[in-house]
C-alpha positions in Angstrom: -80.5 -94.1 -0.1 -81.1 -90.5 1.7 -77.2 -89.6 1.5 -76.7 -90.8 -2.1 -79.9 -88.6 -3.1 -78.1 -85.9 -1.3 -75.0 -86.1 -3.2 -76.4 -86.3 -6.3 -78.0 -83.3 -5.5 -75.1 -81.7 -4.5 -73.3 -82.4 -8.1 -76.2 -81.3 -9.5 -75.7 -77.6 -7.8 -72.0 -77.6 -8.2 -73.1 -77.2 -11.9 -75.8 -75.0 -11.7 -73.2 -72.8 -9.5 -69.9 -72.9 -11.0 -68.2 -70.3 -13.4 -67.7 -71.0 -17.1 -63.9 -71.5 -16.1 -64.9 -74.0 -13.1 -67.4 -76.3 -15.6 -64.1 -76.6 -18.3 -62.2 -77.9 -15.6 -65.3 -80.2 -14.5 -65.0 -81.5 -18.0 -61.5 -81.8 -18.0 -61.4 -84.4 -14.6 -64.4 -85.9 -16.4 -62.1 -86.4 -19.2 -59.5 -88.1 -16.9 -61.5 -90.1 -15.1 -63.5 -91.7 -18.0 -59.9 -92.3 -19.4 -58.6 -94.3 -16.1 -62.0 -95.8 -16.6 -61.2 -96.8 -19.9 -57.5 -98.1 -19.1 -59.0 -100.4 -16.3 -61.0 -101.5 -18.7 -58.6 -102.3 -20.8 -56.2 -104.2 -18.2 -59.3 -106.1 -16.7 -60.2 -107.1 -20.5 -63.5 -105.9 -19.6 -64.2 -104.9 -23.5 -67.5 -103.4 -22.8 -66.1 -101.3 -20.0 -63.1 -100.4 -21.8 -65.1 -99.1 -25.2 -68.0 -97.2 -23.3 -65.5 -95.3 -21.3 -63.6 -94.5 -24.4 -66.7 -93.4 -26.4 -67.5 -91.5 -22.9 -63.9 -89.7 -23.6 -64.8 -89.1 -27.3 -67.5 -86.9 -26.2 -66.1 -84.6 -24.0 -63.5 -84.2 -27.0 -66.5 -83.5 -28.9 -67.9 -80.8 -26.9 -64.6 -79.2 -26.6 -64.6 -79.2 -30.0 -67.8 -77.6 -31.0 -67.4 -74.9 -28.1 -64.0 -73.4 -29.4 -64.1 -69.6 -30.8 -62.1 -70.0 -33.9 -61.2 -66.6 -34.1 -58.8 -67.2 -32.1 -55.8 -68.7 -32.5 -55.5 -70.7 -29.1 -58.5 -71.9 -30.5 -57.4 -73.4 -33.6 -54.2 -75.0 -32.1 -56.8 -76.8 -29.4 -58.8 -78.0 -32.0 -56.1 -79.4 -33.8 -54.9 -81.4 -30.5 -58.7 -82.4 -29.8 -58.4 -83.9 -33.4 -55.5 -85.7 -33.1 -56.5 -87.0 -29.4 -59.9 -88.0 -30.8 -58.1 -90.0 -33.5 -55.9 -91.2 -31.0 -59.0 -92.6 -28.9 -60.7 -94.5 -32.2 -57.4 -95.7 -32.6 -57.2 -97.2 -28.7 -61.0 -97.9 -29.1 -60.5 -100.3 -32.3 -57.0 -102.3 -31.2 -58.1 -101.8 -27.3 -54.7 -100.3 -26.6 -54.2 -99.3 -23.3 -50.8 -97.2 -24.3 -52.7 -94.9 -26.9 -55.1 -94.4 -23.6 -52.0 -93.3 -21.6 -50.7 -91.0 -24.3 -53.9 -89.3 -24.6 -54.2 -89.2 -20.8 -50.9 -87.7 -20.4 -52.0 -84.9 -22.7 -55.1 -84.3 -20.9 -53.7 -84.2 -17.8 -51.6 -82.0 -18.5 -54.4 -79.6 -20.3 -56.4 -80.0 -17.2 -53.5 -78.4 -15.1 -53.0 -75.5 -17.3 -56.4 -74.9 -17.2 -56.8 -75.1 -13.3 -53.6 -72.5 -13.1 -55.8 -70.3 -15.6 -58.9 -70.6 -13.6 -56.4 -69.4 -10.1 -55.1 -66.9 -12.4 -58.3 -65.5 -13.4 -59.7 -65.4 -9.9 -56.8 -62.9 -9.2 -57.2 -60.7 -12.3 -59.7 -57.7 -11.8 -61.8 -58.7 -15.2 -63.0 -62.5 -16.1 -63.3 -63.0 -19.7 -66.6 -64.0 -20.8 -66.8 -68.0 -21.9 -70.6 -67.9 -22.9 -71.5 -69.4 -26.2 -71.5 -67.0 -29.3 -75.3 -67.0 -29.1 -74.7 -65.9 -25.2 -76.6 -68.9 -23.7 -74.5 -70.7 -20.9 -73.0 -74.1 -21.3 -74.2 -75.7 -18.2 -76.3 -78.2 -19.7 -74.2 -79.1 -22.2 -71.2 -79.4 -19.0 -73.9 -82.3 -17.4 -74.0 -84.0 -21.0 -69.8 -84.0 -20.9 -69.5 -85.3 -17.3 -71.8 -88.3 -18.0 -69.9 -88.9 -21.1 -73.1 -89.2 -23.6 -73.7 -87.4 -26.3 -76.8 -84.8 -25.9 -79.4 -84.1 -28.3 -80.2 -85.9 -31.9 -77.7 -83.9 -33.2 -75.3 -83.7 -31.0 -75.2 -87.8 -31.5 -75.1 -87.1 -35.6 -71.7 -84.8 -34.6 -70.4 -87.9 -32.8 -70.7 -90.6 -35.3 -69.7 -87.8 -38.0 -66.7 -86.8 -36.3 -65.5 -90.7 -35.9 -65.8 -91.3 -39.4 -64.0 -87.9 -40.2 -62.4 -86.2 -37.0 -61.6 -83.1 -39.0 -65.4 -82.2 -39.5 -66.3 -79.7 -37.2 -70.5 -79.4 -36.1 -72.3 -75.9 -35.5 -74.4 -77.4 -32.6 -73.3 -78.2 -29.1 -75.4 -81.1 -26.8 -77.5 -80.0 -24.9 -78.7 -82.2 -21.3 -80.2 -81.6 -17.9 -78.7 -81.9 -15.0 -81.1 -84.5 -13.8 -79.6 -86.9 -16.0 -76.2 -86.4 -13.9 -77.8 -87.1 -10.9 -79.4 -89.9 -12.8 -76.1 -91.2 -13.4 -74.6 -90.7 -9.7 
């Protein structure tokens, strides 16, 4: 019980501790794993297993979503994937396809390694760009909500269910968690 405490704990600090660049990429493996999750799930016709991981997936997709700087254009290209791999996941979710999974897997996977070259790259380069919010607060709660896969606050759960009945509707407010929860979740 002492060593599982521990390594919750330790989770807990690798978030408290890690760069904006290193909590995307957290997300990001969350993003994979909850998607092998869901394909398991899937295989083992384990429906329950199959849907939570899936919804688990959505939300990440949702935070990525709502934390994009649209004045960018990188930005708005991202958000148009994130839309059509959210989609993709209702889609899976509904006819419990494990080859939409895959497809959106693939993608991700492939997201999550660009990202981790970025994140090397940027450890190199003599400036880091700044990844706060636009208010300036940091995102490390809201990198907690992502890994567990749950949606964060009230409305954080009203962007969810709005986004799965229209995926192109965008939300102004991020979810917001503690970290306790993650170790909660361990």
């Amino acid at each position: 019980m002492t060593l599982n405490n521990a390594y919750n704990q330790y989770k807990v600090n690798s978030i408290y501790t890690a760069t904006p660049e290193e909590l995307t990429l957290m997300l990001y493996n969350g993003l994979v794993k909850f998607l092998l999750q869901a394909q398991a799930g899937i295989e083992e016709k384990n429906i329950e297993k199959a849907s939570n991981s899936i919804m688990k997936a959505q939300n990440i997709m949702v935070h990525f979503r709502n934390t994009l700087d649209m004045k960018y254009d990188v930005s708005q290209e991202l958000d148009s994937l994130y839309d059509y791999m959210y989609g993709r996941l209702v889609e899976a979710n509904i006819k419990k396809d494990g080859e939409i999974v895959s497809e959106v897997l693939e993608m991700v996977k492939e997201l999550r390694d660009t990202w981790g070259q970025a994140v090397k790259l940027a450890k190199h380069s003599p400036k880091e760009p700044d990844l706060r919010q636009a208010d300036g607060s940091e995102r490390k709660e809201q990198v907690v909500a992502g890994l567990q896969g749950r949606g964060g606050t009230g409305r954080q759960n009203d962007a969810s269910a709005q986004m799965r009945r229209q995926p192109s509707v965008r939300t102004a407010q991020p979810a917001q968690q503690s970290a306790d929860s993650l170790a909660a979740q361990g």
